[in-house]
Every structure is written in C-alpha cells, then in structure tokens.
Residue, then its C-alpha position, 0 to 999 in steps of 0.5 A: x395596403x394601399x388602394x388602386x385607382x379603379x376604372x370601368x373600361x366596358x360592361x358587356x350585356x349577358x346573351x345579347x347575340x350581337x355583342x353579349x357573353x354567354x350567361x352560364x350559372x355554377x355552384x359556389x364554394x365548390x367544396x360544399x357539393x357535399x353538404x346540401x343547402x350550402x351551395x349558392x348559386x353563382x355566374x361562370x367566370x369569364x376568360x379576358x385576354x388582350x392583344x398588342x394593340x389594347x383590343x379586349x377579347x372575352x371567352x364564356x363558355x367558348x360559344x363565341x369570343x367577344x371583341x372589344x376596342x381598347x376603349x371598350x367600345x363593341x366590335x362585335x363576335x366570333x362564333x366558334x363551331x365545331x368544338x372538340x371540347x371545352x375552351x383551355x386558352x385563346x388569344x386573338x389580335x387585333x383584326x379579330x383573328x384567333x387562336x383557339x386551344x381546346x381542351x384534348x390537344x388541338x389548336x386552331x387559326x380561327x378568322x373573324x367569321x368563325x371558319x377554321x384557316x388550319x389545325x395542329x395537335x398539341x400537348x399545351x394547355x397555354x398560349x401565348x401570341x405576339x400577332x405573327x407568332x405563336x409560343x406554347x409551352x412543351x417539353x423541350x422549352x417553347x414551340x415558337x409557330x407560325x400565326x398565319x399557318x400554324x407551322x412550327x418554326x422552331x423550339x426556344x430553350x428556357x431556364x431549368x425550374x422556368x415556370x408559367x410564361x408571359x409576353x412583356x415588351x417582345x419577351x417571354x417572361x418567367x419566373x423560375x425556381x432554383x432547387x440547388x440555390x433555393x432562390x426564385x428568380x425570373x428569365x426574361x428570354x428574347x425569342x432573337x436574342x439572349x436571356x437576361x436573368x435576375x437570380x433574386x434573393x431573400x426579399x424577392x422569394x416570397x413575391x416570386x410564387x404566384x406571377x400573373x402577367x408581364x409588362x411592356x418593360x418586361x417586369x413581371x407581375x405577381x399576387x400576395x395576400x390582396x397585395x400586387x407587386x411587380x419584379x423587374x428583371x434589374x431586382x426592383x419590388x414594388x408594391x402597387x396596391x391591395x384588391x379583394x373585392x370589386x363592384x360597380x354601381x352607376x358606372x363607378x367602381x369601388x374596391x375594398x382590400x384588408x385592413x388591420x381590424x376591417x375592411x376598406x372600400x375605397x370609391x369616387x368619393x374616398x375611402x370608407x372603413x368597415x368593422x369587418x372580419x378582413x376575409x370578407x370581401x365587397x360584391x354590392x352596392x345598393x342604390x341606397x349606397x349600402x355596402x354588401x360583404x360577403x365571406x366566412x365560405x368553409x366547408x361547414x358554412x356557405x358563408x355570411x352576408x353582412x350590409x353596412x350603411x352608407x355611414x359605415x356602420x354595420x346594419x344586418x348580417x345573414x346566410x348568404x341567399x341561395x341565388x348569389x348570383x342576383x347581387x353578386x360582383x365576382x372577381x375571378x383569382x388573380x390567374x385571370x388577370x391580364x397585363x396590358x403594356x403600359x402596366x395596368x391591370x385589367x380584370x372581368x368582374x361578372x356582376x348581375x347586369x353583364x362582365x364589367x372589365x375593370x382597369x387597374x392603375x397605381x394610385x397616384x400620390x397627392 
C-alpha cells in the first residue's frame, strides 16, 4: 500500500466565537456503553463540505457553520437559529449562503448572518448543490430546486439499484447495484442531458461498495480496507494510496497505513516502520518525536496505547487514558471525507488543539 502525499491546509481553534468550531465530547467505542470502565473520552466529529469554488465549510454540533477560503484562510461564521433538530447535511457556497437539513424534514436557504430566506419540507437525509440548484435524493429518483427559493423544479430519473449520489464536474455521480446481472456499476447522469454508464465487471464489484465522493472528470471515489481508489465511468481503477491514521505536530502531517507484519507512518522526513498489530492506528506525536498507536477497541476491551521512539522501537504499552481526547488526532470514517475537483481528498481530523483539515494528494513517484 502506498502513502499519500499529506498537507495541512487550516487548523480551526475549538469555541473561539469568532472563527472556532463548537467543542462537544462523547463516549468511545460506542458499543462499550455497557461495560463501565471501557469508554474513553472522545471529541465529537466534525462535518466538512466544500463548495465549487474550493471554499471549506465546517459544521459541529450545528451551532454555526464555519467558512473558510480554499487556502484556509478565515472568513468568518454563520450562526444557525431556530433549529427544529439536530444537523442531518448541509451545503454552502461561496458567498457564504447555505442550505440546512434538519433532522425531521425541513430544509432551509439560510444567508451569511444566519436569517432564514425560505423553508420547504423534505423527506431527505442528503443534499447536494451545485450553487444555483439543489438535488436531494426522493423516491421517484432526484428533486432538482431552486437555490435562491427553494422551489422544486423538477424530479430527474436515475438508474434502477442507484445509490448514494455525488456532483463530479456538473454530474450526479453514482454507483449502482445490478441484482439481475449481479454487477456494480456506476451512472454518471448530467442533469441536461443523458446518462453515461459503465456496467463493471469482476474486478470492478469489490471497489464499488463503499464510494465516498466525486471529481471534477466525474470519477468516482471509493474506500477499501485503508485503500482509496477511484472508477471512471470509461472502467479505469486506480489505486491512490493507504490511510488509517493521521496527526499533526508542528504544523506537519504523518499518516500511517497497514502493512504486512506493521504498521507504516510516513512523514516530512519519510517513512518509519513500526512493529505493530496493522489494526492499530497513528493519533500522536510528542514533542520528543514518539509516535503514539492506539487500537485493540472490542466490546471487552477499550483498547491499548502503544508509544514507539523516534527509533522506531516499541518503548510502553498501555490502557488506553479515560480522557482520549487529551492526545487524540480522530480521523472520522471514510463517509465524511469530500472530493475537491482536481481529486484531492480533504478530511476534518479533531485533535486537542482544533479541526485540522488535511488535504490528500497522490504521491508522486521519483
């Protein structure tokens, strides 16, 4: 597996009022609730979605969305008031107007300052914009509404067994299921136009379950075992490199991926090779350069903390701390990840200091 080429593009401060995200703590794993003692303390996740332009937006707990240029460069919050429940999507462009889901079926135009410019009701639970339109997933295939008025112009037919849809260079990208062929496959269906198709075969089905987003050549993005690939429509598979775990130390970031017999962290400096089960995954780096592992979570175990030298030899191993969230560099499942239009992968990593957003690129070979 090979690494990718990692950047940090913004680190967002916790609860500043001005610019940070909304800090909120939970329980980690989830299914130890009923084992007492196993639960580590955790921070939230955070939602990212970015607009056409490259402009990053960041959601926590729905309090406000945060804006960012696509250098990561501050351009301030919008509040959100008046909330019938919990954040379900969103999507904002690059003036800093959104479009909020709420869990409970009601979407709303939201401007810059928080006021609310309409409401519909919807039965969705994903929203997809291209600046002037909206697409939300229905019944009958995709509403297709009016940005500025949330007015439904009209419904767009998909493919039969289509899935969860992405935007890739003015496409609605997706992949679909073929129970009478037994294939996966992928539509790319142009809103104006007609539908291209690629009905995959063999090699393709085992990369076409777990897609993640769409670029600007409409090539669809998926996840397998820390592997990312991506599909075009013409049938090309290629394989972009390996991530499971990230953290940031000094503004630098290192990623570590599987490997056979260890685990790999790869950095500014190159790569270092740890004697470690492949499930565990990167969350720290000390100011002494000691990498921290953590993994082993199962119902009967919180999980162990391993601490490796710069050397890369192994120096302790440990329960993992009740309050995680003190070291912790999270990297949220591969569903939160976005696809910016040239292909890079950008991903929120909460670490103690703020949301790092992390851009991914293909490592160039040298």
């Amino acid at each position: 597996m090979s690494a990718f080429a990692a950047e940090l593009v913004a680190l967002v401060p916790w609860d500043d009022e001005q610019q940070g995200v909304p800090s909120r703590f939970i329980d980690h794993p989830m299914f130890s609730w009923g084992v007492p003692g196993q639960t580590r303390r955790v921070r939230a996740p955070v939602r990212l979605r970015l607009d056409r332009d490259g402009g990053l937006h960041l959601a926590a707990d729905g309090s406000g969305i945060v804006h960012l240029a696509a250098d990561g460069s501050s351009l301030g919050r919008t509040p959100l008031a008046e909330r019938r429940g919990p954040l379900t999507d969103y999507a904002c462009d690059a003036d800093g107007d959104c479009a909020v889901l709420e869990e409970g079926g009601r979407l709303r135009g939201v401007d810059r300052g928080g006021g609310e410019r309409w409401s519909v009701e919807t039965a969705a639970t994903k929203l997809l914009s291209t600046g002037d339109r909206l697409y939300l997933p229905a019944a009958e295939g995709l509403d297709e509404l009016d940005a500025r008025s949330g007015a439904r112009l009209r419904t767009l037919s998909r493919r039969a067994g289509a899935g969860e849809p992405f935007l890739g260079g003015g496409r609605i990208v997706s992949r679909f299921f073929d129970d009478q062929r037994e294939l996966r496959g992928i539509e790319a269906l142009d809103p104006d136009g007609d539908a291209e198709e690629l009905a995959g075969g063999e090699k393709h089905y085992a990369w076409l379950v777990h897609p993640f987003g769409a670029d600007a050549r409409s090539r669809l993005y998926v996840w397998r075992d820390a592997q990312v690939g991506r599909v075009g429509v013409d049938g090309a598979i290629e394989v972009l490199g390996a991530v499971e775990g990230i953290a940031v130390k000094d503004g630098a970031v290192y990623t570590s991926r599987p490997t056979a017999g260890g685990v790999v962290v790869t950095g500014p400096d190159g790569d270092a090779t740890l004697a470690a089960p492949p499930e565990h995954r990167l969350i720290s780096i000390d100011p002494g350069g000691r990498y921290h592992l953590m993994g082993g979570e199962a119902p009967d175990s919180g999980g162990e903390l391993r601490t490796y030298g710069a050397d890369g030899q192994l120096e302790a191993t440990a329960p993992a701390p009740e309050d995680l969230a003190g070291i912790d560099c999270r990297v949220p499942g591969f569903r939160a990840w976005q696809v910016a239009p040239d292909g890079r992968i950008v991903i929120p990593v909460v670490t103690p200091e703020g949301v790092a957003v992390v851009g991914l690129d293909r490592r160039q070979a040298r």
